[in-house]
PDB file with SEQRES, HELIX, SHEET and CRYST1 records, atoms N, CA, C and O in Angstrom:
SEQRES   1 A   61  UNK UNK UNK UNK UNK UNK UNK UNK UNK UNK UNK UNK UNK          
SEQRES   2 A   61  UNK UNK UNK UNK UNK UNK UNK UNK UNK UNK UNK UNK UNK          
SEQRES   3 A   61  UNK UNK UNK UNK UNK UNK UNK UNK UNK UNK UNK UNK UNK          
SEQRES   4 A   61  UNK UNK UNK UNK UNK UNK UNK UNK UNK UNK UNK UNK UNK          
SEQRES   5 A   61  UNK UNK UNK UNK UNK UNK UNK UNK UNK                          
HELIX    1 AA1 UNK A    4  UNK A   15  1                                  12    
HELIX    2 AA2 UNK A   20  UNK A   27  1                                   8    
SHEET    1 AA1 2 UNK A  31  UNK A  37  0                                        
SHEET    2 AA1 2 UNK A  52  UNK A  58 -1                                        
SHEET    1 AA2 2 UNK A  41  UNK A  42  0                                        
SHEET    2 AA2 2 UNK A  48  UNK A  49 -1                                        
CRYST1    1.000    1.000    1.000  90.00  90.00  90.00 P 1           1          
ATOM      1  N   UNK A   1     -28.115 102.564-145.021  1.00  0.00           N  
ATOM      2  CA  UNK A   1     -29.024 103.615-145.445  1.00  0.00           C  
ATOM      3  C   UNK A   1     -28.180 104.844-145.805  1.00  0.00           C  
ATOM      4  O   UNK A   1     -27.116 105.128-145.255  1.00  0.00           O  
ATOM      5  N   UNK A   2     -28.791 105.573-146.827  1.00  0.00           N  
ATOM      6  CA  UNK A   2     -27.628 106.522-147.538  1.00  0.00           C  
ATOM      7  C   UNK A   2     -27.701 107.737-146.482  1.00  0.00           C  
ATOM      8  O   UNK A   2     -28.541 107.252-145.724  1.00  0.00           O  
ATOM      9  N   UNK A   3     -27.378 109.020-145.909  1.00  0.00           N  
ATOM     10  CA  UNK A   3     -27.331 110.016-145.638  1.00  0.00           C  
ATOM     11  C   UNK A   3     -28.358 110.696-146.408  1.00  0.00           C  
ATOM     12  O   UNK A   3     -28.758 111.713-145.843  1.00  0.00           O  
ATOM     13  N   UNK A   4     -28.908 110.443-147.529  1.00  0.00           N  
ATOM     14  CA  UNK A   4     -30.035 111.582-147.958  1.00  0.00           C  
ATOM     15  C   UNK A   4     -31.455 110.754-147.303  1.00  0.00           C  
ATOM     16  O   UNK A   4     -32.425 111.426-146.952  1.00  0.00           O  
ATOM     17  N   UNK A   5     -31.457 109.493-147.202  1.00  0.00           N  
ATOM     18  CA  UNK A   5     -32.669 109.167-146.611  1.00  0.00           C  
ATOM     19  C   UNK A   5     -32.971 108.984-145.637  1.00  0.00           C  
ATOM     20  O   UNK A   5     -34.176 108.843-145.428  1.00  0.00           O  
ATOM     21  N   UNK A   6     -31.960 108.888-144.471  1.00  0.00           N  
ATOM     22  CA  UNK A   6     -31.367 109.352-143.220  1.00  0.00           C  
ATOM     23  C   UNK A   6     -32.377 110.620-143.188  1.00  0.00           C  
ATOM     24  O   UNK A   6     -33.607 110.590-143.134  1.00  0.00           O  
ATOM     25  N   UNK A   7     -31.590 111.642-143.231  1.00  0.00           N  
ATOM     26  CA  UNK A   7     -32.209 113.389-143.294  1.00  0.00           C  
ATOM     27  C   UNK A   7     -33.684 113.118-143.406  1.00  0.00           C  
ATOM     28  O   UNK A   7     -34.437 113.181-142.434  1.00  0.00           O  
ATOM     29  N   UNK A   8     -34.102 112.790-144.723  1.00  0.00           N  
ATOM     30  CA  UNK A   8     -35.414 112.474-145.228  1.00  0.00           C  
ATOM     31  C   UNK A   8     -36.355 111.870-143.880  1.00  0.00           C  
ATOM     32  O   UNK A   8     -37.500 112.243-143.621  1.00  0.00           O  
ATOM     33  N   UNK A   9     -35.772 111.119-143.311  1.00  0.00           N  
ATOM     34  CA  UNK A   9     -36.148 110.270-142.122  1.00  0.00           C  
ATOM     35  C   UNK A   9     -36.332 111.528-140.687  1.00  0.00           C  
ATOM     36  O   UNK A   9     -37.277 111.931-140.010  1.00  0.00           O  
ATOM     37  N   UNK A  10     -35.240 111.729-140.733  1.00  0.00           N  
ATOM     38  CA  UNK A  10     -35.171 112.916-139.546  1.00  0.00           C  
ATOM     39  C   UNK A  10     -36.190 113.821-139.657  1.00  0.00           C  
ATOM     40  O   UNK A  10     -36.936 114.053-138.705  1.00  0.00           O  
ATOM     41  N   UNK A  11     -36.354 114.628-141.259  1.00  0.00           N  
ATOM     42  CA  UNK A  11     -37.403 116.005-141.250  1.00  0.00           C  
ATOM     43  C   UNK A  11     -38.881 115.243-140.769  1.00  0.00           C  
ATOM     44  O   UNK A  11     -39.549 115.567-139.787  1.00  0.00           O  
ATOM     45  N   UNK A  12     -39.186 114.167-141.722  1.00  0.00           N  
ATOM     46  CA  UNK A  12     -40.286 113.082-140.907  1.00  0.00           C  
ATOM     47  C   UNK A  12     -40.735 113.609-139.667  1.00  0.00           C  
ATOM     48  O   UNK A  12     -41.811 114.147-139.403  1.00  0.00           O  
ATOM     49  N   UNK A  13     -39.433 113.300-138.709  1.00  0.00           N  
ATOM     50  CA  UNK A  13     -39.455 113.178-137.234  1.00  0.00           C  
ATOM     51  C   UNK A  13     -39.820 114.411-136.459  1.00  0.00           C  
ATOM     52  O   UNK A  13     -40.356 114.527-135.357  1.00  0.00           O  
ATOM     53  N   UNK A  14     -39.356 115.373-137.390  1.00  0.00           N  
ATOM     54  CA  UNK A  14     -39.020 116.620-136.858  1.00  0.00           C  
ATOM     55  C   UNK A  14     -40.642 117.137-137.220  1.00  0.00           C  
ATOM     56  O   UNK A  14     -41.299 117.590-136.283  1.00  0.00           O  
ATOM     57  N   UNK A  15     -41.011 117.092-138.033  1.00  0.00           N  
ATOM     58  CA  UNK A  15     -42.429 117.802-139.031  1.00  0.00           C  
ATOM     59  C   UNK A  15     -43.762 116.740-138.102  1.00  0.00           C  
ATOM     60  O   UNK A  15     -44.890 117.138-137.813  1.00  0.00           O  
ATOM     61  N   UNK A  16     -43.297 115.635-137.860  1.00  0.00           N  
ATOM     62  CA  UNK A  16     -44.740 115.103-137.120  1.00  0.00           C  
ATOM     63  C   UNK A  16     -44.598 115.261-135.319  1.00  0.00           C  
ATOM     64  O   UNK A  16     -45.471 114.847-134.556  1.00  0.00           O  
ATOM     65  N   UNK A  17     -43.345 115.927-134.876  1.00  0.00           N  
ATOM     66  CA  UNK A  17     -42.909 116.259-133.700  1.00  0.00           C  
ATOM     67  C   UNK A  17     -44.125 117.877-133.738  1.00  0.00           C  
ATOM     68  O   UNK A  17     -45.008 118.168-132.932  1.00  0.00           O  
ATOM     69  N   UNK A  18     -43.849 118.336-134.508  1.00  0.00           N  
ATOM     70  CA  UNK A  18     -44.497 119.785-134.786  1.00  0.00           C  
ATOM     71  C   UNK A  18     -45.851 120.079-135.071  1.00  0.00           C  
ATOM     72  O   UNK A  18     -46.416 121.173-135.091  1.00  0.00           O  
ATOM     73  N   UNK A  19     -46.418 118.612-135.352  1.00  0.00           N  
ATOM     74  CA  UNK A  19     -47.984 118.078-136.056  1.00  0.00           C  
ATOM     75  C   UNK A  19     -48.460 117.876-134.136  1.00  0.00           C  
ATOM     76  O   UNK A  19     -49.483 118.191-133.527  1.00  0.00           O  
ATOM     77  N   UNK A  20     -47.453 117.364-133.785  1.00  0.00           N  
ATOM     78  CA  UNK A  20     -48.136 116.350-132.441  1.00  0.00           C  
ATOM     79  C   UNK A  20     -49.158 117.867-131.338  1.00  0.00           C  
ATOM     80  O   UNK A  20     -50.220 118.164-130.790  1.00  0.00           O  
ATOM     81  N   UNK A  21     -47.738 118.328-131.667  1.00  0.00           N  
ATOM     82  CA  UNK A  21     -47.581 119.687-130.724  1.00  0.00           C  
ATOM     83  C   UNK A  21     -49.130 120.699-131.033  1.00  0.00           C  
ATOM     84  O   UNK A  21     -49.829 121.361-130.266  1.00  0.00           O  
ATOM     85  N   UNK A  22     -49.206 120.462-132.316  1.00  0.00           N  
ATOM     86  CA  UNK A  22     -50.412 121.304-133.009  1.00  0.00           C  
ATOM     87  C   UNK A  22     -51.638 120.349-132.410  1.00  0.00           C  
ATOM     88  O   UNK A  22     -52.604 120.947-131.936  1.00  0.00           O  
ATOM     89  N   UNK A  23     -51.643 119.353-132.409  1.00  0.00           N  
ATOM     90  CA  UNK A  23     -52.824 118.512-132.491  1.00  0.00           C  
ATOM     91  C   UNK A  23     -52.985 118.641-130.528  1.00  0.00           C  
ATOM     92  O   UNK A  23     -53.913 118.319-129.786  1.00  0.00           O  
ATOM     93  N   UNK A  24     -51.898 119.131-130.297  1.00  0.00           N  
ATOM     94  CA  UNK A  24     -52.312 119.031-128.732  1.00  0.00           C  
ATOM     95  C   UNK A  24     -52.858 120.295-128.087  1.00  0.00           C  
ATOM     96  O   UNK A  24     -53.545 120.527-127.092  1.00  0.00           O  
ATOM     97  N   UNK A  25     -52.121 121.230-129.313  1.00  0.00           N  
ATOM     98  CA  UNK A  25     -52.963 123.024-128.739  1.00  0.00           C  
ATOM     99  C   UNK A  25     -54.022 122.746-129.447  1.00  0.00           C  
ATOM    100  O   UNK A  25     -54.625 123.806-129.279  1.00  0.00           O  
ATOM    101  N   UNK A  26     -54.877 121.959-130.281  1.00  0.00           N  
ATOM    102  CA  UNK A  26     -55.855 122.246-130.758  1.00  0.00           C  
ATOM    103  C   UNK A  26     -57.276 121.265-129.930  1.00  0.00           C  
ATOM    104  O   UNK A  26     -58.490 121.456-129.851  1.00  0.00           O  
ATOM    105  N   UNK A  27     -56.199 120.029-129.351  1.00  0.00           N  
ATOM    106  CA  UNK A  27     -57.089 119.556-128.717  1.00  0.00           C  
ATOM    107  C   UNK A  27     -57.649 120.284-126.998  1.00  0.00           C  
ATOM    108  O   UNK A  27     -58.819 120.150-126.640  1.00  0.00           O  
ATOM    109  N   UNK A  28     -56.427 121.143-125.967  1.00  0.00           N  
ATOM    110  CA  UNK A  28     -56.316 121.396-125.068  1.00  0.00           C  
ATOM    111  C   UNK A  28     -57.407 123.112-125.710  1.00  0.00           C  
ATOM    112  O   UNK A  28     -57.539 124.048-124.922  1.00  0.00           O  
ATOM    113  N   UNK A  29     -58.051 123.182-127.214  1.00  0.00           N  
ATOM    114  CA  UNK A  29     -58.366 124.260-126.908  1.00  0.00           C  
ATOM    115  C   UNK A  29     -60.206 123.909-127.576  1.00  0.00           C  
ATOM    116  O   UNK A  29     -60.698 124.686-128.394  1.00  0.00           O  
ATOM    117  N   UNK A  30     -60.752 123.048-127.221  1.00  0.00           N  
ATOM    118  CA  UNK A  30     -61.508 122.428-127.067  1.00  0.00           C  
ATOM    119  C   UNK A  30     -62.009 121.918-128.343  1.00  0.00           C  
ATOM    120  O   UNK A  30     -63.204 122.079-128.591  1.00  0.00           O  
ATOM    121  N   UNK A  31     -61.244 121.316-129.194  1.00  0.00           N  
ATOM    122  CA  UNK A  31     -61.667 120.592-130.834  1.00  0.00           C  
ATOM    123  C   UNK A  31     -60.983 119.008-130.627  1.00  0.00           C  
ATOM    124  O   UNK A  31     -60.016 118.609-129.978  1.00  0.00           O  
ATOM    125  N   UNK A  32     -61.759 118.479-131.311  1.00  0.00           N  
ATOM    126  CA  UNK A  32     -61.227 116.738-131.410  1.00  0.00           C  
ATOM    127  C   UNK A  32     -60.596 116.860-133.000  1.00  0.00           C  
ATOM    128  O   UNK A  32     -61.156 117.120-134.065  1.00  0.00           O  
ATOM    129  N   UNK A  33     -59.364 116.594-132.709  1.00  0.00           N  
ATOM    130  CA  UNK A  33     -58.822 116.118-134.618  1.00  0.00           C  
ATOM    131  C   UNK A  33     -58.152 114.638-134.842  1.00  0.00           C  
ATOM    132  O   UNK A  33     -57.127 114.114-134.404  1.00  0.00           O  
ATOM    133  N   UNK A  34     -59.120 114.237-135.658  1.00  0.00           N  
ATOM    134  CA  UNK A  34     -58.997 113.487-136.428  1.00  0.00           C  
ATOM    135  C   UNK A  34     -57.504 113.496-137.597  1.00  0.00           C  
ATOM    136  O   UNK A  34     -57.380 114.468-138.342  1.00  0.00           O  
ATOM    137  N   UNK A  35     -56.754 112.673-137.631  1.00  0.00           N  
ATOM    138  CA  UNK A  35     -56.059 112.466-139.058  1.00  0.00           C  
ATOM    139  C   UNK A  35     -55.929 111.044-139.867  1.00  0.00           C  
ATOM    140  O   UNK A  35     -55.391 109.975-139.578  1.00  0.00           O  
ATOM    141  N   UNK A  36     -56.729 111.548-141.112  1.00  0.00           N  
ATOM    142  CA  UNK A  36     -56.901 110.632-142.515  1.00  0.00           C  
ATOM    143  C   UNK A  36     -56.384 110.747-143.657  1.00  0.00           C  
ATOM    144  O   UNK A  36     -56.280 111.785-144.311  1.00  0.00           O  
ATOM    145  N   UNK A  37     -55.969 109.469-144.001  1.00  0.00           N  
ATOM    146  CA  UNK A  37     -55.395 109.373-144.958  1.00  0.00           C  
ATOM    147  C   UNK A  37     -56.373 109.792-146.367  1.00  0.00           C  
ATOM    148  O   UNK A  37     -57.351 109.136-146.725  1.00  0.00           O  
ATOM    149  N   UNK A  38     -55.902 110.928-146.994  1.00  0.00           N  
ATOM    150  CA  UNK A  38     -56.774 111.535-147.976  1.00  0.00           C  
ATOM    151  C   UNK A  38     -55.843 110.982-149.394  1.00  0.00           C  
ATOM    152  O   UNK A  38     -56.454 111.245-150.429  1.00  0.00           O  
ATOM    153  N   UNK A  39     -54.785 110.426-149.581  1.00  0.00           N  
ATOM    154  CA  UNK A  39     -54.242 109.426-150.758  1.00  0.00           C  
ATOM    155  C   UNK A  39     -52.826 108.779-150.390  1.00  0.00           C  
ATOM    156  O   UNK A  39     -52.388 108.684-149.244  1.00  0.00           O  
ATOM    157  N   UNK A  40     -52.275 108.411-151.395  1.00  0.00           N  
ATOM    158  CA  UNK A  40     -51.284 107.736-151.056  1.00  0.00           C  
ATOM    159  C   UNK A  40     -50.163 108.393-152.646  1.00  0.00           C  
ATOM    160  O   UNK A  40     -50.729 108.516-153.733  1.00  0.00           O  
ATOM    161  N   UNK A  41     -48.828 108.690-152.522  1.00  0.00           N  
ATOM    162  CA  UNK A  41     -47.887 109.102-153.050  1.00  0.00           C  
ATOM    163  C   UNK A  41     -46.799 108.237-153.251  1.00  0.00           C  
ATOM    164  O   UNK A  41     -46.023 107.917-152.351  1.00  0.00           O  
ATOM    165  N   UNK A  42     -46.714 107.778-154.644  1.00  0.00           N  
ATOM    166  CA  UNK A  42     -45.824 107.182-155.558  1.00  0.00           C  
ATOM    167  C   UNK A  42     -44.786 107.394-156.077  1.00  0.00           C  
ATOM    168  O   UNK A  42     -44.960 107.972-157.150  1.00  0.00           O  
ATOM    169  N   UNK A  43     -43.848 107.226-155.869  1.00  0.00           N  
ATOM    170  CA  UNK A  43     -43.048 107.568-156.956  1.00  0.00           C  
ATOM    171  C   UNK A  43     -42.088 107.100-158.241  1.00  0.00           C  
ATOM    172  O   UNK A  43     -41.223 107.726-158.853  1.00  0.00           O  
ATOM    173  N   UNK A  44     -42.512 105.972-158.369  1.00  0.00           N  
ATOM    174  CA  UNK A  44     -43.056 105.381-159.295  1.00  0.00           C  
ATOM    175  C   UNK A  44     -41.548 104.188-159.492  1.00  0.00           C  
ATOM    176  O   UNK A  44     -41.177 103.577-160.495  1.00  0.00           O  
ATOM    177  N   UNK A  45     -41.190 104.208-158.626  1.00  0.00           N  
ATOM    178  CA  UNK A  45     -39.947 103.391-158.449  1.00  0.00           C  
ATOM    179  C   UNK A  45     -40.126 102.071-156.855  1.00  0.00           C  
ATOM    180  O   UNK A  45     -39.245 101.389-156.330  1.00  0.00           O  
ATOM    181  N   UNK A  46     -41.316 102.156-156.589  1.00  0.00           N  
ATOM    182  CA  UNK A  46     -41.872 101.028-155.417  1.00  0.00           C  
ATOM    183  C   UNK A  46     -41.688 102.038-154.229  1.00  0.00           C  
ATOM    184  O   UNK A  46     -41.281 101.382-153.270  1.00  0.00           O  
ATOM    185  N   UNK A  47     -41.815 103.344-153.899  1.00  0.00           N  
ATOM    186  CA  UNK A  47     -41.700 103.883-152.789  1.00  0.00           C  
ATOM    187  C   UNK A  47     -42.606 104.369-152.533  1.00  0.00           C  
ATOM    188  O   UNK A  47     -43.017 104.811-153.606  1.00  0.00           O  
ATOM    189  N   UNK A  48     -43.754 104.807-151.257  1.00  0.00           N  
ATOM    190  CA  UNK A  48     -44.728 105.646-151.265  1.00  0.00           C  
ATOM    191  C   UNK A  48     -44.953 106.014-149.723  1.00  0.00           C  
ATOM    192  O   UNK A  48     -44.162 105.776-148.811  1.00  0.00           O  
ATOM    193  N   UNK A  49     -46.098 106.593-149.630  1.00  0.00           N  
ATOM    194  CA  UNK A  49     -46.335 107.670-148.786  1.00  0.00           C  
ATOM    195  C   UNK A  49     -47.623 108.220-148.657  1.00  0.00           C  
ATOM    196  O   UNK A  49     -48.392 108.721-149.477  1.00  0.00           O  
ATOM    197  N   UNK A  50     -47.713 107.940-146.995  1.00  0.00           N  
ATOM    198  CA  UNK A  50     -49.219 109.021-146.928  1.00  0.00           C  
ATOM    199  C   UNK A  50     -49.996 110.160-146.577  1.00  0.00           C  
ATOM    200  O   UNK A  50     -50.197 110.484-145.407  1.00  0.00           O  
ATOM    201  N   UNK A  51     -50.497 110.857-147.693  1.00  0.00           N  
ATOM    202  CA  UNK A  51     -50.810 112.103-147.508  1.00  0.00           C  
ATOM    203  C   UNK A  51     -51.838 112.442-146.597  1.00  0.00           C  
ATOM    204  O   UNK A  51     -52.883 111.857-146.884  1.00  0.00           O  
ATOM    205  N   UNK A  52     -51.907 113.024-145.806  1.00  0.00           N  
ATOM    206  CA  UNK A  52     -53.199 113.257-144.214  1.00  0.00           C  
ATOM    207  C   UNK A  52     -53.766 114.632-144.728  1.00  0.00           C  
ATOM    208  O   UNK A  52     -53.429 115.594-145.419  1.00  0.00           O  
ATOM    209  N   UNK A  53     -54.757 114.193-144.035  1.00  0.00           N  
ATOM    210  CA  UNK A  53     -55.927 115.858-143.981  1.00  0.00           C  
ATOM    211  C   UNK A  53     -56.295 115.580-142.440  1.00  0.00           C  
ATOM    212  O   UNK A  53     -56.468 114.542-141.801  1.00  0.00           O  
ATOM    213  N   UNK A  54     -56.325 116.472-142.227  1.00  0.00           N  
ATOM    214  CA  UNK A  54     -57.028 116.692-140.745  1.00  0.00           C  
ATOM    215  C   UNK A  54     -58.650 117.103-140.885  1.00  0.00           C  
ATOM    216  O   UNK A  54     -59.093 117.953-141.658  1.00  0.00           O  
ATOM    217  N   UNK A  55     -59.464 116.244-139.894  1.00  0.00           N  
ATOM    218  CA  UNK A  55     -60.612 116.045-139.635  1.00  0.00           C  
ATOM    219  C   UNK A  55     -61.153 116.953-138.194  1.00  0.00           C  
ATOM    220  O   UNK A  55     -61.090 116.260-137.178  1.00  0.00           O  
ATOM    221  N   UNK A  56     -61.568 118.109-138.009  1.00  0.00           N  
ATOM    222  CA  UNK A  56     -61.764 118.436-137.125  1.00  0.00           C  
ATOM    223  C   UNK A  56     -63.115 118.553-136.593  1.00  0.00           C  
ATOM    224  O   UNK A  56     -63.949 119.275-137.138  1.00  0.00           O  
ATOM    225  N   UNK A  57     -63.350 117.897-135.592  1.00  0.00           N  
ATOM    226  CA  UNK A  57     -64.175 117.861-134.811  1.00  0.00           C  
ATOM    227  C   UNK A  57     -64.552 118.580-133.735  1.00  0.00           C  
ATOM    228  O   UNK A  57     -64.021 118.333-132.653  1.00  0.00           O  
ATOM    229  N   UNK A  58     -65.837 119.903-133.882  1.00  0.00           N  
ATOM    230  CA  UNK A  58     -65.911 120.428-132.657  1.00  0.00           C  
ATOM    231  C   UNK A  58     -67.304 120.065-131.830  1.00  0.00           C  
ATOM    232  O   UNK A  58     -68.365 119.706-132.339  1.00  0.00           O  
ATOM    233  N   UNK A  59     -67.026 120.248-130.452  1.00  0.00           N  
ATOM    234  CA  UNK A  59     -68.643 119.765-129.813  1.00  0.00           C  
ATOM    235  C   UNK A  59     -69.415 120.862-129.798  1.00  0.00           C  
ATOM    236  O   UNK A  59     -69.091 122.018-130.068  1.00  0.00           O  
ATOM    237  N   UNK A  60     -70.364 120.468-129.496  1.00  0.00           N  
ATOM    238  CA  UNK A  60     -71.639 121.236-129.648  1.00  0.00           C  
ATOM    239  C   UNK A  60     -71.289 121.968-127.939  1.00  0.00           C  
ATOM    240  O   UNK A  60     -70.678 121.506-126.975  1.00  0.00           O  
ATOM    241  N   UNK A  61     -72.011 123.300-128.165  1.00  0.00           N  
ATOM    242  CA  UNK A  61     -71.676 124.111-127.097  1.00  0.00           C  
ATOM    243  C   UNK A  61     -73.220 124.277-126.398  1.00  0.00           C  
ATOM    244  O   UNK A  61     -73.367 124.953-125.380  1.00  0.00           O  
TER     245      UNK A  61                                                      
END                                                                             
């Protein structure tokens, strides 16, 4: 694996390390979130990728 897709791999790691963290202050602050796949990203050489939206769910008070 080359060193640029390496990195590519790491920010991944690093950016859904930072998603997790969010999804846990948002759950510990009383919302349910959901994440869906809202498309999928091509690049037109057989590689792709999926783009998320967050679904948030709050309860009724």
């Amino acid at each position: 694996m080359t060193e640029d897709k390496e990195m590519a791999i790491r920010q991944i790691a690093n950016s859904l390390h930072r998603l997790n963290d969010a999804v846990i202050a948002a759950v510990n602050s009383g919302v349910s979130v959901e994440l869906m796949r809202a498309s999928r990203y091509h690049n037109e050489e057989g590689a792709w990728g999926d783009m998320l939206v967050p679904i948030i769910h709050q309860k009724s008070d």
